[in-house]
N, C-alpha and C positions, 0 to 999 in steps of 0.2 A: 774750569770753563775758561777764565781769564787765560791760564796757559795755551789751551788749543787756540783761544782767536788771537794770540801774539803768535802764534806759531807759523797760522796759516796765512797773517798778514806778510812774516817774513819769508817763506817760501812765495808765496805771489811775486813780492818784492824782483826777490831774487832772480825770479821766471821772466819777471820784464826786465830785469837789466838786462839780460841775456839774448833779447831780443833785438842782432846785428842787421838793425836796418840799414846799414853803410856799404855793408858786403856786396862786392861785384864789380862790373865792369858801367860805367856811364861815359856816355859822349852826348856830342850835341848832332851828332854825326845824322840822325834823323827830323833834324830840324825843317819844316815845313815853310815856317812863314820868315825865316829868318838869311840873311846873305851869307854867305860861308865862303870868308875870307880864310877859316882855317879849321879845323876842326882838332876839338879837345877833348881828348881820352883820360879819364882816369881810373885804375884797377886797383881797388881797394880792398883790404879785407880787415875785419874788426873783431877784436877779441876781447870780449866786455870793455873796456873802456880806453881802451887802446887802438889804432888806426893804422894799418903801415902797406906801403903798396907805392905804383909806381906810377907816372903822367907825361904826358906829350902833346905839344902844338905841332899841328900838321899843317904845311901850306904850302900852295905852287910857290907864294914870298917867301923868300930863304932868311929875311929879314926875321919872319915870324918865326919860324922852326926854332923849337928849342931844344930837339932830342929829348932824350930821356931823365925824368927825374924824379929822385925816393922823393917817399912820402911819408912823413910819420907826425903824428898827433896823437890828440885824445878827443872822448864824446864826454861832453856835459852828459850830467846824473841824469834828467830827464828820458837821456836817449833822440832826440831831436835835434839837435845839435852837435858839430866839433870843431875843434880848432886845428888847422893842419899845417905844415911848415914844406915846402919844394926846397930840392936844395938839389944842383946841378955837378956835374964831376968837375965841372969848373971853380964852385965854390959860389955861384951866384946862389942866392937865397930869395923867398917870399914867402907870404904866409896869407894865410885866406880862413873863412869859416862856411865849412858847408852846412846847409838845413834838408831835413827830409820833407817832404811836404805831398801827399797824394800821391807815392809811387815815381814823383822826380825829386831830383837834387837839384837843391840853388847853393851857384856858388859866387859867393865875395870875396873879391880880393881887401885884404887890409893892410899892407904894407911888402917893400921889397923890389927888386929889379923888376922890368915889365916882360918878364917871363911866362906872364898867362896875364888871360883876360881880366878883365875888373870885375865884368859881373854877366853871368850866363848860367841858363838852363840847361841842364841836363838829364837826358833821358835814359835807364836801366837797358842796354846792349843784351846782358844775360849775366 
């Protein structure tokens, strides 16, 4: 009996790690209440605990634009969290940590070139 309920605790386990709440395309791009000086795309895809995918600032300011740049990190065990690193063909770098939270993404920047924003919501594209 003890074997079965170790069993079935570790297959549940398992079943929620697996579950890639990260995956997909998010912008701010439908933002309602907010001014959109640029708008920020990120396309992500997660493979248990891993992150990789790619991002861009869009804006009429050329200033802002930052083309295109990888993405790679990891998700804390929880599954709610991860930590991501942008890194430009240039060689500029940042790094940020997104959270899931009701179907949006919140993203914080924590260090790096001002390559992206400090801190914005993001809404699931597809």
């Amino acid at each position: 009996m003890k074997n079965l309920f170790l069993l079935l605790v570790l297959i549940s386990l398992k079943s929620y790690s697996q579950h890639n709440q990260f995956t997909g395309t998010w912008s701010n791009e439908n933002c309602k209440d907010c001014k959109k000086e640029y708008i920020f795309t990120i396309k992500i895809a997660q493979s248990y605990y891993q992150i990789f995918g790619i991002a861009e600032v869009i804006s009429d300011n050329k200033e802002l634009n930052s083309g295109t740049m990888d993405i790679s990190g990891y998700v804390y065990r929880l599954g709610d969290k991860a930590q991501i690193k942008f890194k430009t063909k240039d060689g500029h770098s940042a790094s940020g940590v997104l959270y899931v939270n009701e179907g949006a993404l919140q993203f914080s920047k924590r260090s790096g070139n001002d390559l992206i924003p400090k801190e914005i919501i993001l809404d699931k594209l597809y």
